[in-house]
N, C-alpha and C positions, 0 to 999 in steps of 0.2 A: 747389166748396167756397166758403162766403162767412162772412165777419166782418166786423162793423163795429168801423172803426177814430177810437177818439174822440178829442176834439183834432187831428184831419188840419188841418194849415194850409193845405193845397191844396184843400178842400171846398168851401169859397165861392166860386172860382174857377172850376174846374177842373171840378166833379162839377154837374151839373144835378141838379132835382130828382128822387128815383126811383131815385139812384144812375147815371144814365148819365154818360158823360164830355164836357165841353164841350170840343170845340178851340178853340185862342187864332188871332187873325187871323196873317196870314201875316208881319206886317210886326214879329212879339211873337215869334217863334220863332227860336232859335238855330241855326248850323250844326254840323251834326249834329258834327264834329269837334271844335268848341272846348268845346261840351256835355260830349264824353266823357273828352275834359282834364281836366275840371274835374271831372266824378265821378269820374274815377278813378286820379285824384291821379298819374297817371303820364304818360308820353308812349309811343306806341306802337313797338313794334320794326320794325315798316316801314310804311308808308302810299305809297301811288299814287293820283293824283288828275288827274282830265280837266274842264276847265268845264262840257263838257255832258253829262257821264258819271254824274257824282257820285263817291264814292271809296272804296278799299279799302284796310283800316287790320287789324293784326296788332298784338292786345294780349295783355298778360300781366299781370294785376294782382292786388290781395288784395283781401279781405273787404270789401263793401259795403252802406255802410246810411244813402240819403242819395236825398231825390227827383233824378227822372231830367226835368229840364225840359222843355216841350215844343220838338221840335226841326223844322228846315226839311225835312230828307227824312225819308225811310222808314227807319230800319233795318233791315236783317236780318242776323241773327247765327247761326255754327257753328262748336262745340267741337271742336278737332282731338284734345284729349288732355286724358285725366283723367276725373271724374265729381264733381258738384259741386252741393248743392241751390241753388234758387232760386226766391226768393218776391217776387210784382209784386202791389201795392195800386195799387186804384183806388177811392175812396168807401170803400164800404161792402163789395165785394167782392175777395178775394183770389184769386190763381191759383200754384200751387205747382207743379214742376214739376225736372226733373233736369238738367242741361248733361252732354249726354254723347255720343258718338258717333252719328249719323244724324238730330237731331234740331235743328230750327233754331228761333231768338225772332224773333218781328217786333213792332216798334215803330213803329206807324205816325206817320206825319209829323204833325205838331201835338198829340200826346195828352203827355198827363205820368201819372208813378205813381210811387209811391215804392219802391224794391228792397233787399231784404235778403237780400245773399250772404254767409255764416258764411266761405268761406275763398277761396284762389285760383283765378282764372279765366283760361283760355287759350282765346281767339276770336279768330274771323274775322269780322271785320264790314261791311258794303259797305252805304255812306249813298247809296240811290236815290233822284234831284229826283223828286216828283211828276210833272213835268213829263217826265221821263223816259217814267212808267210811262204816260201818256197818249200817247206817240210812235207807241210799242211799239200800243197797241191802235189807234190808228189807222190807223200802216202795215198792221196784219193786217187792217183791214175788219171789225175787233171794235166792239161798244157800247162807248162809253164808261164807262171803268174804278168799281166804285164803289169804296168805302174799302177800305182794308185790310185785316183783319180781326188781331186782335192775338192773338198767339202767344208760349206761355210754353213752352219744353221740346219744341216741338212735332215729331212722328216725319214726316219727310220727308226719306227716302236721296235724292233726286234733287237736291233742291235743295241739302242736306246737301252732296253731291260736286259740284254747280259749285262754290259756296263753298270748297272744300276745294283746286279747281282755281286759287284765287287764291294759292295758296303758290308758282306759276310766272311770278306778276306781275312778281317785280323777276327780271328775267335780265340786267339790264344794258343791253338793247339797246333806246333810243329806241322804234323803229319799232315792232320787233316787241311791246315792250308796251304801246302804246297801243292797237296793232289786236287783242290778244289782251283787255285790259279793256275796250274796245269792244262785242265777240261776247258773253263774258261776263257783262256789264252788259244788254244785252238779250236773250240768252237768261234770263237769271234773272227780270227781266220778266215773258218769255212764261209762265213760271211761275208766277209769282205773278197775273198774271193770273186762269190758269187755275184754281188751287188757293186762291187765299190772298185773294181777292176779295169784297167783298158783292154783286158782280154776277156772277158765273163768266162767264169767256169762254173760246171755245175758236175756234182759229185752223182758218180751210181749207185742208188741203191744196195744196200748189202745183205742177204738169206744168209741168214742160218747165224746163230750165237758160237758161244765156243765149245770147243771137245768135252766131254765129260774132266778129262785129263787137265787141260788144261783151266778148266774152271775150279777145280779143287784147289790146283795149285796156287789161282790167284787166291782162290780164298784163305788158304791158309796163310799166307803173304799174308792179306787184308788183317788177317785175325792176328798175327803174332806181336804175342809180346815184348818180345826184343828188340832191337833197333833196326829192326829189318827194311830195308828201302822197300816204300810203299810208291816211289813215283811210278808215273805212267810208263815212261823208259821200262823200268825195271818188271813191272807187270807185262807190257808188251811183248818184252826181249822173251819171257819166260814161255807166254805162248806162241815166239815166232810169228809174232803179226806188228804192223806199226801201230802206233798209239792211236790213230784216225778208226785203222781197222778193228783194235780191240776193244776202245770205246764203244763201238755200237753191236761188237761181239758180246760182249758182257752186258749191254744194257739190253742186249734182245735176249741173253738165259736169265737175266733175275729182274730185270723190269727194274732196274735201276742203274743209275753212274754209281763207277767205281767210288767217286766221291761219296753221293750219297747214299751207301751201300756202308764202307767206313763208317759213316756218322749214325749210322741206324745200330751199327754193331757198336759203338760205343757207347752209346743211349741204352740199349738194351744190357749191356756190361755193368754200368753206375746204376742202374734200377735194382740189377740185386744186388750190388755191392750194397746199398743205399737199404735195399729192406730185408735182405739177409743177412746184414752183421752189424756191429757198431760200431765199425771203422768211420774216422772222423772225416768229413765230408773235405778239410784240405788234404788226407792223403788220400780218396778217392779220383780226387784232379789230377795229384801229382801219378797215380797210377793208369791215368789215362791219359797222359803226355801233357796237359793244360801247363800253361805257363803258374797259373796264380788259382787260388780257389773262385777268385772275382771272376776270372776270364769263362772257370768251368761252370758257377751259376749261371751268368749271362749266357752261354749258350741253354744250357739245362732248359730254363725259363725258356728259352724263344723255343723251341722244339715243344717245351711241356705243357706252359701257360704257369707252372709253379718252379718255385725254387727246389733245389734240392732238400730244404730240410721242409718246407713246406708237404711237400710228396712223399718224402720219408715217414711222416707224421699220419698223413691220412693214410699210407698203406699200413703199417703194422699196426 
């Protein structure tokens, strides 16, 4: 569907001739967070951010009708709840489209458009550096990524439920959510890549997991106690592969993500901490990096179905 929109104060700018979209230099665009501040006049209900990750922000806001400036990363966004139109101008063409269950928006990095949403909106939104989505193809031995192709409404369950999977980002526990927005952040990549590209790439296959050598060493990484960097960098560097390639080295010897591999060995840590001794259930949290005892039940619970004293209780 297309309309020309008259008086656009962003045309001169923004729109080449013919209606295509100019991007602004890199050094003209906004980070994608202080951007969405400022549209939408709110602040988010949670947000998690890494320097070299880019970030994941949970908003709730009303109606809007106000250009969307051109921003430093990529967005991509999905509706947990509701159903809600939504209309994106660029020049002379419009895109309309529904915010509703399985269906994600992407805003790629440097474009601006002007949006008009009549009522409230409840998204997930994860700001990808460029730089990012160029990691990702290069560790797979992919072409070099081309732009991103812009999505209004768009029907994609897969990408849909990573996004969806960012409601597990804040557990309270340091470690385990930076290695979990880590996996996250470049599995959604590889998607985007794959799907959401003007150059499609698609990733090879990869045999074989890691060396005996070098699986010990992640593990005991994975397992220490100390402050030992657990990110994917730091596991990768160790076995000499990139984080694309050790991800699916590691998940093909133990049949899990690094991430959830961590979470199983901490689970399994607090159960005998928990029916081994009678150390108080807040320094068991603080012994397994939780922010707060709250932060380390509500995980507990979503893993176990009970609380920690609840389970302490039926085991001994």
């Amino acid at each position: 569907m297309s309309n020309e929109i008259l008086n656009d104060p962003l045309r001169a700018l923004l729109v080449a001739p013919g209606g295509r979209q100019r991007e602004l230099p890199v050094g003209d665009r906004r980070p994608a967070d202080l951007e969405m501040s400022r549209v939408l006049k709110t602040a988010p209900l949670q947000m998690a951010s890494d320097p070299s990750n880019g970030a994941i922000a949970h908003w709730k806001h009303g109606a809007l009708h106000d250009v969307v400036e051109p921003m430093a990363d990529h967005v991509i966004m999905a509706y947990p709840t509701g159903v809600q139109r939504l209309e994106r101008r660029i020049g002379r063409s419009v895109a309309i489209g529904t915010a509703r269950s399985g269906v994600v928006t992407i805003i790629p990095a440097g474009t601006s458009a002007r949006w008009d949403i009549p009522g409230s909106v409840d998204v997930i939104q994860l700001y990808l550096p460029p730089a990012t989505l160029e990691r990702v193809s290069r560790e797979a031995n992919a072409p070099a990524p081309g732009d991103l192709l812009e999505r209004t409404a768009y029907l994609d369950s897969l990408t849909f439920e990573l996004l969806m999977s960012a409601a597990d980002v804040l557990q309270g526990n340091a470690a385990l959510d930076a290695l979990f927005r880590q996996q996250l952040t470049d599995l959604i990549a590889t998607r985007l890549l794959a799907e959401h590209s003007g150059t499609p790439t698609a990733q090879e296959p990869i045999a074989g997991g890691l060396s005996p050598h070098a699986l010990r060493r992640a593990i005991e990484r994975l397992r220490s106690d100390s402050d030992a960097d657990v990110s994917l960098a730091a596991l990768a560097s160790d076995a000499g592969l990139s984080r694309f390639h050790f991800c699916r080295a590691f998940r093909e010897s133990t049949g899990l993500s690094p991430h959830a591999w961590l979470r199983q060995n901490q689970l399994e840590r607090a159960m005998n901490m928990l029916r081994d001794s009678d150390v108080a259930i807040a320094s068991v949290a603080e012994q397994l990096g939780y922010a707060s005892q709250t932060a380390f039940a509500a995980a507990f619970k979503k893993l176990t179905g009970e609380t920690p004293s609840e389970w302490r209780r039926r085991t001994r």
